[in-house]
C-alpha positions in Angstrom: 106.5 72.9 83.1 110.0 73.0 83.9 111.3 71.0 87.6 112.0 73.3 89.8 115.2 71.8 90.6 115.9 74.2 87.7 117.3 78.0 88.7 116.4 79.5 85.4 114.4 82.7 84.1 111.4 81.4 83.6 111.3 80.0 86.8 112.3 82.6 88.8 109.4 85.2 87.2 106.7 82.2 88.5 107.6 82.2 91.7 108.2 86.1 91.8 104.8 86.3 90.3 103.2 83.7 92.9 104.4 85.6 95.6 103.2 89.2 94.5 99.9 88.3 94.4 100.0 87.0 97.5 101.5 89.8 98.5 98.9 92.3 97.4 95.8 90.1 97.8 97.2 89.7 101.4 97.9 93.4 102.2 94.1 94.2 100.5 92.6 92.1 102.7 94.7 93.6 105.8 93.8 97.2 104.9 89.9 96.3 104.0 89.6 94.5 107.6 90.6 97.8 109.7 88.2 99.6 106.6 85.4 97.9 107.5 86.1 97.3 110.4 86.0 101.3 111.5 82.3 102.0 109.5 81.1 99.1 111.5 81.8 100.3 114.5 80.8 104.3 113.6 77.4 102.8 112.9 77.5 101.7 116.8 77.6 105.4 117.6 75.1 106.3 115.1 78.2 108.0 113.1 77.5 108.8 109.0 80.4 108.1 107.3 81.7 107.9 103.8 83.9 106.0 102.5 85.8 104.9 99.3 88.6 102.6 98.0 90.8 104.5 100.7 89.3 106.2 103.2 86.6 106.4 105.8 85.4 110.5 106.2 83.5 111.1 109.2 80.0 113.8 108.9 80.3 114.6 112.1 80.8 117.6 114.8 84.1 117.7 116.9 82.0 117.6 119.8 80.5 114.3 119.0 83.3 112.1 119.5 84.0 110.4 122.8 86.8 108.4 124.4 85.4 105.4 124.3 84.4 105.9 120.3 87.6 107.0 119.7 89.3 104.3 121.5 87.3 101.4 119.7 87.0 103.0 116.3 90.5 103.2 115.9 91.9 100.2 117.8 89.9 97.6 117.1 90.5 97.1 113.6 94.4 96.6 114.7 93.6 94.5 117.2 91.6 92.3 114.5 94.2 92.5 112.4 96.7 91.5 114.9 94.0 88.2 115.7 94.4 87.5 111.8 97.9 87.0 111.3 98.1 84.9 114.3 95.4 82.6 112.7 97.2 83.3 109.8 100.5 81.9 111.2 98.8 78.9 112.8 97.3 78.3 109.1 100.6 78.4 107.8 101.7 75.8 110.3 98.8 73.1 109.5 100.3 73.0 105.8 104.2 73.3 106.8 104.8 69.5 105.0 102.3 70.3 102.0 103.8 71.6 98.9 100.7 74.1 98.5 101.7 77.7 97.4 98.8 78.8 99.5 101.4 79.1 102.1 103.2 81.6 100.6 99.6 83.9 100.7 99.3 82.9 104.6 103.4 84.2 105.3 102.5 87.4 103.5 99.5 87.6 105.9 100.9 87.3 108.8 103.5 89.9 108.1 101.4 92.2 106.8 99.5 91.7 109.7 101.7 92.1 112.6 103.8 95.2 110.2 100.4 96.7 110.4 99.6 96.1 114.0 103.4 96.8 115.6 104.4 99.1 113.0 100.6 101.2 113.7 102.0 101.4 117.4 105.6 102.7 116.9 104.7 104.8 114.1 101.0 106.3 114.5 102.0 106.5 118.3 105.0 109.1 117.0 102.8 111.2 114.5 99.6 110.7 115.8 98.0 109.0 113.3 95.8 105.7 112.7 95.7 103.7 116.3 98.0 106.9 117.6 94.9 108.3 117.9 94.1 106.4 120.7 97.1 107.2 122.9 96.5 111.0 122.4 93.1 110.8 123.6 94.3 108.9 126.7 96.6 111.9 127.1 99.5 109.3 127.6 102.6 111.2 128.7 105.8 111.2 127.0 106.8 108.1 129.0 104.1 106.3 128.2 103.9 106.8 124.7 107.9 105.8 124.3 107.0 102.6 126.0 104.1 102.1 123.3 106.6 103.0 120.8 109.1 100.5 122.3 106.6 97.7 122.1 106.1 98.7 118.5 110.1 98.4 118.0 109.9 95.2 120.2 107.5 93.7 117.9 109.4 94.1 114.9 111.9 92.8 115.8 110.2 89.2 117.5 108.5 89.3 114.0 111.4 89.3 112.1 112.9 86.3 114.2 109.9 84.0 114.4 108.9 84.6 110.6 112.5 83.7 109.9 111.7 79.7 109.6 108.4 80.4 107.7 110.0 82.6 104.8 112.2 79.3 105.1 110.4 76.1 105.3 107.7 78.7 102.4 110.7 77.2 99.9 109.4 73.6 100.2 106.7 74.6 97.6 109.4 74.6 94.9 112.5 73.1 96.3 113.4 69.6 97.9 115.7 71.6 100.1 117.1 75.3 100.8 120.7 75.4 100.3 124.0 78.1 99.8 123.2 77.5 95.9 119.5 78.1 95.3 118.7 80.3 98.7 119.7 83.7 96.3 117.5 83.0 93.3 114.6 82.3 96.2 114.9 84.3 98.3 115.1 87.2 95.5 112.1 85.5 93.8 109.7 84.8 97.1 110.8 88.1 99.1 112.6 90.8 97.8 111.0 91.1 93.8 107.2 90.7 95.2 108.3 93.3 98.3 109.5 95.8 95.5 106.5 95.3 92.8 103.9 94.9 95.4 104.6 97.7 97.6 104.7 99.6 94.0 101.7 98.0 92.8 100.0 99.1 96.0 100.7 102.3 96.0 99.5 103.2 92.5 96.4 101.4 93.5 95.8 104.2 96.3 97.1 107.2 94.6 96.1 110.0 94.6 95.6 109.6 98.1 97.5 107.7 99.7 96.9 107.1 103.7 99.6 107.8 106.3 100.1 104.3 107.4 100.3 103.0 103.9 102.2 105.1 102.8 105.0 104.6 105.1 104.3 100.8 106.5 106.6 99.7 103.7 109.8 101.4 105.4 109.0 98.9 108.5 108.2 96.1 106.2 111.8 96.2 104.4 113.5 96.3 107.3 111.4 93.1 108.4 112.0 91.7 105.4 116.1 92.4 105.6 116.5 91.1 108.6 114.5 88.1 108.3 117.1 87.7 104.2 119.8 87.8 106.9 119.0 84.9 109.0 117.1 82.9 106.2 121.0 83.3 104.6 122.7 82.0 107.6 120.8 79.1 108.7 122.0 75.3 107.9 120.6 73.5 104.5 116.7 73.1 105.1 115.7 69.8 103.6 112.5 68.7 102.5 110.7 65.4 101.1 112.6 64.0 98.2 109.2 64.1 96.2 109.0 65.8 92.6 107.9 69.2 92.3 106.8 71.6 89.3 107.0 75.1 89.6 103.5 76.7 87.8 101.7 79.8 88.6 99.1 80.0 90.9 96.1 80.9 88.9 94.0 81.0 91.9 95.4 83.8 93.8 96.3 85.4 91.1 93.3 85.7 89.4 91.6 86.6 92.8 94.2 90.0 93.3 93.1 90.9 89.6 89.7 90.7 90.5 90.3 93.0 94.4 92.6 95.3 92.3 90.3 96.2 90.2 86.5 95.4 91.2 87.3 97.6 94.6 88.6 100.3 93.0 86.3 100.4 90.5 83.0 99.9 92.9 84.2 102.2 95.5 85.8 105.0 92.9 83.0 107.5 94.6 82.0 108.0 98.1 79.3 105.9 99.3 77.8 107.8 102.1 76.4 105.4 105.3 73.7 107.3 107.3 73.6 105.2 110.3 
């Protein structure tokens, strides 16, 4: 294994790599919490559902639904997920000094989460879909449903600032400190490649149907993710332990988003029908 203190090819695809599979095993995990999440809660109601790799159908009449199982079907798996990345975040925080490239899988998590969770309320709120639901059956008037969508916006945005330092101090599992000279090749590597092939990876694994919110939470994620390049870019030199480190690939989580990849869609390629 080469030191990391070395900015070469090899390098650079290892941590690109690391971070990918973070990237999707974290955004699986996201999506299948608000999947289960919903079928769960349909069973509440005595709801039969389906549901595959990417979608939950509902076998019910129009009449059937309520408020209140509108309101909890299709908010609380955001709130969940909203719950997650803030555990996620404080996980991230208990191994800030450890060298472990399991933080990189909790940074993706927490972004993914609060994308999902902010980016549900400025964008579902606008089309009506996903969580938007639920502000269109609380007949919300215009007003209101601009302030949601502000909140959304809002969000963003204090995401982008507080995740700043975590896409940071994330270098610490390669690097005895983030400088002018190595933050390009990491923050390429850790950021930018994984955003690119996992968003890509992603959406192959949903196709042909890809969901609303998935299929447009990436456009809220770059900009995110652009922002938080920016200020990563402009803070001081981060430094770090002076201990040695190795760059290697993490076998673990990357063996683990092989195995979701492809044992999910491959168990759930046809509907399984739930008659609650």
């Amino acid at each position: 294994m080469k030191s990391n203190s070395e900015l070469t090819k090899t390098n650079f695809w290892i941590i690109a790599t690391n971070s990918t599979s973070a990237y999707v095993l974290s955004f699986l995990l996201v999506f299948y919490i608000n999947h289960i999440i919903k079928i769960i809660i349909c069973g509440s109601y005595s709801y039969d559902v389906g549901f595959d790799w990417v979608s939950v159908m509902y076998y019910i009449e129009p009449y059937e639904w309520t408020h209140d199982s509108v309101r909890l079907i299709f908010s609380a798996g955001p709130i969940l997920i909203l719950v997650t990345g803030t555990i996620s975040l404080i996980a991230f925080w208990s191994l800030v000094e450890e060298h472990a490239r399991l933080k990189t899988f909790f940074m993706w998590l927490t972004l993914h989460s609060y994308n999902f969770f902010f980016g549900g309320l400025l964008i579902g709120n606008v089309f009506k879909k996903g969580v938007g639901h639920v502000f269109n059956w609380m007949y919300l008037t215009d007003t209101w449903k601009m302030i949601v969508a502000l909140i959304g916006f809002l969000g963003l945005l204090g995401t982008a600032y507080f995740m700043s330092r975590p896409v940071a101090i994330s270098s610490n599992s390669y690097f005895n400190k983030l400088n002018n000279k190595n933050y390009p090749f990491f923050i390429t590597a850790q950021v930018i490649v994984p955003f690119i092939l996992g968003t890509s990876i992603y959406l192959l694994y949903f196709v042909p149907n890809i969901m609303f919110q998935e299929g447009y939470s990436w456009i809220s994620l770059a900009v995110l993710l652009i922002f938080i390049s920016m200020r990563v870019g402009k803070m001081d030199t981060v430094y770090f332990d002076e201990e040695e480190r190795y760059i290697g690939v993490s076998r673990v989580i990357l063996i683990l988003t092989i195995i979701a990849l492809l044992g999910i869609r491959i168990l759930l390629r046809n509907e399984i029908f739930v008659d609650w």
